[in-house]
NULUMLUM-46896 format. One record per residue (C-alpha): residue in three letters; x, y, z. Coordinates in nm, 3 decimals. Example, Ala and Ser with C-alpha at 12.3 -4.5 7.8 and 13.67 -1.06 7.14 Angstrom:
BEGIN
ZATOR resn      c1      c2      c3
ZATOR  ALA   1.230  -0.450   0.780
ZATOR  SER   1.367  -0.106   0.714
This chain:
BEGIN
ZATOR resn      c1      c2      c3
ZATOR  UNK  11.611   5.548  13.477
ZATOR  UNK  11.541   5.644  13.115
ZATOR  UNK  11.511   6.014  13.037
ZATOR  UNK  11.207   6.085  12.890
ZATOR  UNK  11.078   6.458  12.730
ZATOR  UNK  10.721   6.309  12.761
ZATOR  UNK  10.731   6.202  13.142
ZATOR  UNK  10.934   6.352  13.381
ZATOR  UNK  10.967   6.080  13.632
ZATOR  UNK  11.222   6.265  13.896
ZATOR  UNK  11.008   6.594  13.885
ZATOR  UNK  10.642   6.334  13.962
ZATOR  UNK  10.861   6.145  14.227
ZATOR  UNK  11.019   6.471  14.363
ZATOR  UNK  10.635   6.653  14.383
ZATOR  UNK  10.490   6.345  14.549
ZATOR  UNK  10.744   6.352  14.845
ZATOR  UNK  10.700   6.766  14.860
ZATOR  UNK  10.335   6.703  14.889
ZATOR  UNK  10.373   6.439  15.158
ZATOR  UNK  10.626   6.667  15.337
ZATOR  UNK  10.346   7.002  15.312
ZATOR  UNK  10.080   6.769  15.445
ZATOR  UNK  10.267   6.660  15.742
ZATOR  UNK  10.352   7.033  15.775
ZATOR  UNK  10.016   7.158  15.817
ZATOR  UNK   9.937   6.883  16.071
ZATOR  UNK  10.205   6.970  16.285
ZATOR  UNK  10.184   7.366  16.212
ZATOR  UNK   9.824   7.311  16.387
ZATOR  UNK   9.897   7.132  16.636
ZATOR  UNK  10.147   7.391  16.726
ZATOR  UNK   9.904   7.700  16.693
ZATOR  UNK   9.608   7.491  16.844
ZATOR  UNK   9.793   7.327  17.136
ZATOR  UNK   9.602   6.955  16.977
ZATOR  UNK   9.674   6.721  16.851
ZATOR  UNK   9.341   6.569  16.821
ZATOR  UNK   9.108   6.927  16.772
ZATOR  UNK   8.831   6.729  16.544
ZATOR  UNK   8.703   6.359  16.484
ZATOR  UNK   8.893   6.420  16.164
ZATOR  UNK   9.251   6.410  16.328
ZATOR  UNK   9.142   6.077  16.552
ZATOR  UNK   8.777   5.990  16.537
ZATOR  UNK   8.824   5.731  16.866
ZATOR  UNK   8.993   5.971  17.099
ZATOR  UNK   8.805   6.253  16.960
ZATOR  UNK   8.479   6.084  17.067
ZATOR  UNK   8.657   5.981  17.410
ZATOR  UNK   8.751   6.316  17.497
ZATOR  UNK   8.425   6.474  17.384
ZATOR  UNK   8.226   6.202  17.673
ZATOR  UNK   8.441   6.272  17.945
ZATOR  UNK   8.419   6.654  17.865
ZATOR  UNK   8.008   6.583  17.880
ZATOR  UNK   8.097   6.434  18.230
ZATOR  UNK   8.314   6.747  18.327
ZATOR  UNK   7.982   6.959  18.250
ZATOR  UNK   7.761   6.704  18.535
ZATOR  UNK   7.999   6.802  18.744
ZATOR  UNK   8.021   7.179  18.696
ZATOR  UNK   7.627   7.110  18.752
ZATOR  UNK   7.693   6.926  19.046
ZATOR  UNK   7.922   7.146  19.227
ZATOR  UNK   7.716   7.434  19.166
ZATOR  UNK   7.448   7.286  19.335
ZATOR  UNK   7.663   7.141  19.648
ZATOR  UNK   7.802   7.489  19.671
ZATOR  UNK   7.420   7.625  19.741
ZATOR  UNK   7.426   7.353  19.975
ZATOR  UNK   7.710   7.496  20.161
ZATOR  UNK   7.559   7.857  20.131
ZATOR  UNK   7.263   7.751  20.324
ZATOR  UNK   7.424   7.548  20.566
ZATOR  UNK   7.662   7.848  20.635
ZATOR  UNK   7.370   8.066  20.671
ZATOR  UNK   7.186   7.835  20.897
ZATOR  UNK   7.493   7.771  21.131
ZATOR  UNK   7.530   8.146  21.138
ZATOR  UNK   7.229   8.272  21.263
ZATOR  UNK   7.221   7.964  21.484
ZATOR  UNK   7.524   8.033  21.696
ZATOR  UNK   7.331   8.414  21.743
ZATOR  UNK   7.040   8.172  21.872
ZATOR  UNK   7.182   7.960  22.053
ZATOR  UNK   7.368   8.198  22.251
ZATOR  UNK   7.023   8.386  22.277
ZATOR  UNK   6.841   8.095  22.460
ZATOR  UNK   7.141   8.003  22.674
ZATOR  UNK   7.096   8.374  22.837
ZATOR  UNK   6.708   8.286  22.852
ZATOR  UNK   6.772   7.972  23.040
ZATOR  UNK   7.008   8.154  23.288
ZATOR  UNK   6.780   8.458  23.341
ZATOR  UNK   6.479   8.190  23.335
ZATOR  UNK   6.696   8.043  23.634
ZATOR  UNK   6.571   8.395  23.863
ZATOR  UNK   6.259   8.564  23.940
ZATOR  UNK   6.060   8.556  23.656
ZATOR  UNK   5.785   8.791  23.818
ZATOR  UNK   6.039   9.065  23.815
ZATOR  UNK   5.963   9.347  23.506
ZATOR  UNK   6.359   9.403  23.423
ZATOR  UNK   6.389   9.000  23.372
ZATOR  UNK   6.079   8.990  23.182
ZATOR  UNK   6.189   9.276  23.016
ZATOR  UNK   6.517   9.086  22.920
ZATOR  UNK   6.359   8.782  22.859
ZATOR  UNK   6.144   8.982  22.548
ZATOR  UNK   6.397   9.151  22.384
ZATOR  UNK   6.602   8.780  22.399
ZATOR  UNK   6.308   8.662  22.274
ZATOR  UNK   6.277   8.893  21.992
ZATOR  UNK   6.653   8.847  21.908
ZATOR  UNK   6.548   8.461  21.839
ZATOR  UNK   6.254   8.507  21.630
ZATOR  UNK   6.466   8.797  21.451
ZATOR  UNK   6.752   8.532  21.343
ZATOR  UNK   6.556   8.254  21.248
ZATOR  UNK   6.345   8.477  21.010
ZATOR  UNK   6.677   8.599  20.885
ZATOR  UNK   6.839   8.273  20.828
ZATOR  UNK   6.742   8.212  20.436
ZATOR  UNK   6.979   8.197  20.121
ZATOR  UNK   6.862   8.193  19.805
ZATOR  UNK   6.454   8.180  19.918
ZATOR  UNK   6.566   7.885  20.128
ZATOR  UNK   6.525   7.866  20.465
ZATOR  UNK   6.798   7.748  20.657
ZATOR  UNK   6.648   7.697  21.001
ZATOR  UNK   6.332   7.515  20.875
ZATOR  UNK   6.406   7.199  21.124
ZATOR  UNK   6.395   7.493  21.405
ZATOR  UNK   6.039   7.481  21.596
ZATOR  UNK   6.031   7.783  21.849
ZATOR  UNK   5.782   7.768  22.092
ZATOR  UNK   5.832   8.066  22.284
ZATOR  UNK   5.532   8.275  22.346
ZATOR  UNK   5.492   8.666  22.409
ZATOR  UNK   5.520   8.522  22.799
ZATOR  UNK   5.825   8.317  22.780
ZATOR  UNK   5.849   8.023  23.047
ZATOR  UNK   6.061   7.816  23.166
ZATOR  UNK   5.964   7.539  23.005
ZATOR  UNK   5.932   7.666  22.650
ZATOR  UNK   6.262   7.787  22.706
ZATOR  UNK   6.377   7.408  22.757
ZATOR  UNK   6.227   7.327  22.449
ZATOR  UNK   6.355   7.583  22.207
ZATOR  UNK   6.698   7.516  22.350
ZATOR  UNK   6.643   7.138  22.278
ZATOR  UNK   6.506   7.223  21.918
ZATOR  UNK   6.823   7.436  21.820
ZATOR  UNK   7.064   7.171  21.952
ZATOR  UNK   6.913   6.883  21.716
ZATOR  UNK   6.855   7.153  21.423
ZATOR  UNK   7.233   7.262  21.426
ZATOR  UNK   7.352   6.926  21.536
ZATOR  UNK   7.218   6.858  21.160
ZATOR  UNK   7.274   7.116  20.964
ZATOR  UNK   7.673   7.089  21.079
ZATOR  UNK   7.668   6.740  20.960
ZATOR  UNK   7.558   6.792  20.653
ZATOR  UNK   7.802   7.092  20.581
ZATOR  UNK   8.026   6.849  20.664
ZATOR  UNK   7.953   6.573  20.437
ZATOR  UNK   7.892   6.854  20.190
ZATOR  UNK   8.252   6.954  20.210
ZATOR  UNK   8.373   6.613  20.130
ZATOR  UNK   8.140   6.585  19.854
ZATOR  UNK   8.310   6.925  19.695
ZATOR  UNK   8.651   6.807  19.769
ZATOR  UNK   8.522   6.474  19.572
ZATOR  UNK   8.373   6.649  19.292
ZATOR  UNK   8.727   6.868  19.291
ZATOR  UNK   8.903   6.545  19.305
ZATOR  UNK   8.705   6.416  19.017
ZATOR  UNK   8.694   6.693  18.787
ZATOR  UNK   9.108   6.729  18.804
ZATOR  UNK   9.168   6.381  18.735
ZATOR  UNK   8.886   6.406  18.378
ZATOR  UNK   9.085   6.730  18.295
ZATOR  UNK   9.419   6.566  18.308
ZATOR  UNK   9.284   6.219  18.169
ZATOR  UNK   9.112   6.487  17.904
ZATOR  UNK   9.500   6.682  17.844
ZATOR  UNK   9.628   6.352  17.803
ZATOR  UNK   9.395   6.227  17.498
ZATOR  UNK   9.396   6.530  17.313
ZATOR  UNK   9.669   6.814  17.436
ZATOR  UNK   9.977   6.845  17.193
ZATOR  UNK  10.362   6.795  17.330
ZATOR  UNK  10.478   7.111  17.225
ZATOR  UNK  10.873   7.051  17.232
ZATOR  UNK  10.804   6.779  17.048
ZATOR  UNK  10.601   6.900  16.786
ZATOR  UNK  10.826   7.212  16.744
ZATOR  UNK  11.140   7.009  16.677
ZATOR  UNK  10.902   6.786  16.432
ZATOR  UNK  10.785   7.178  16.284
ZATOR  UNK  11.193   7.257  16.241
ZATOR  UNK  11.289   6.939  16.077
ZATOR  UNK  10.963   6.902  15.798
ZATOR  UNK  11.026   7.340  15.699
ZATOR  UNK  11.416   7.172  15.651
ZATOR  UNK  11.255   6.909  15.480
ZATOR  UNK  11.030   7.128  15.291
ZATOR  UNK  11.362   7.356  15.131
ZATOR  UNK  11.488   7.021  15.022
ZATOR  UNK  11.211   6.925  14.860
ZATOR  UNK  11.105   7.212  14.648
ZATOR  UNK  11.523   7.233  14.583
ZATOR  UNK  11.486   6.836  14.481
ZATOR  UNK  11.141   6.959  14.220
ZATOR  UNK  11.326   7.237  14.093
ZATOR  UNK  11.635   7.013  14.020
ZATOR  UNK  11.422   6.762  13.855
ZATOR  UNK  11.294   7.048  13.616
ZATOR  UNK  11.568   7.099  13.463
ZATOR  UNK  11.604   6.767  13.319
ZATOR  UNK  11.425   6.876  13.004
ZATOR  UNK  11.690   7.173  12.960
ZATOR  UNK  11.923   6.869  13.004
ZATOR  UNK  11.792   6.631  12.738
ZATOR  UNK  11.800   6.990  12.488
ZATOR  UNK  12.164   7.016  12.499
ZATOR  UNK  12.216   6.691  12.394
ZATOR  UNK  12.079   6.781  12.037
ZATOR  UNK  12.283   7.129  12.067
């Protein structure tokens, strides 16, 4: 290579692979301090735009879960108070079973009765009402009958509300299911490998020495071509 005091080819040559080496630097440096290593469409536009879809479908889901979870709530609520009516009504039946002309039956009978219409009124989450398939027909005289009937109407109200808490509990453990697997699929697109990227971050500062040692040894080759003339 010719020396030259108008060009300094080692010093360009020396810059260019400094500049190369900071570059590289800073793209590691943030993926260290960001934990990415795609954090914008500038670092990969593809998997940028990948990630940013299925975190739009992690959202739907958020939405989703929410609204199985009030699902739950009201079933909960609904098999609740149920078991307090059921149990209600099965002491109706029995007492039914007697002399209903006597006052300290009837007398039962009422405050049973009560009891019923008390925990079906009670049975709402969220302004919902979670007995609404529950038709009582027992009257301020409670019969027999009517008794039957109500018994009959909590059985096929519960019977349903219990299966759908139960398919709504597979539907949440679905949703769970789901939303792990887009996280992960999500961390694998776009997270960083730290020990990797901090051994890369060790080896381009070592890099970096060299190079500004390389520039300033370049520099001097002026000072060089001067003492020829001395």
């Amino acid at each position: 290579m010719a020396n030259s005091i108008n060009t300094n080819v080692g010093a360009l040559v020396a810059l260019q692979n400094l500049n190369a080496t900071s570059r590289e630097l800073n793209v590691v440096q943030n993926r260290v301090n960001t934990g990415l290593k795609v954090a914008s469409a500038k670092d990969n536009g593809a998997i940028w735009a990948m990630a940013e879809n299925q975190k739009a479908n992690m959202q739907v889901l958020n939405a989703t879960r929410n609204s199985l979870q009030r699902t739950q709530s009201v079933n909960d609520v609904g098999l609740a108070a149920g078991e307090t009516i059921m149990d209600a009504l099965r002491q109706m039946k029995e007492l039914a079973a007697g002399d209903m002309t006597n006052a300290s039956v009837l007398a039962d009978l009422a405050a049973l009765r009560e009891e019923v219409v008390a925990a079906k009124a009670a049975a709402s989450f969220d302004s919902t009402d979670a007995l609404s398939s529950l038709t009582l027909t027992i009257g301020a005289a409670p019969s027999a009958a009517e008794i039957d009937a109500d018994l009959a109407s909590a059985i096929t109200a519960l019977q349903a509300i219990g299966t759908s808490s139960k398919s709504t509990e597979r539907s949440l453990a679905f949703n769970d299911k789901l939303q792990n697997a887009l996280e992960a699929g999500i961390s694998n697109l776009v997270d960083a490998d730290l020990a990797k990227e901090s051994a890369r971050l060790t080896a381009l500062q070592t890099k970096q020495q060299l190079g500004v040692k390389a520039l300033s040894i370049a520099n001097q080759s002026s000072s060089i071509l001067l003492g020829l003339f001395r």
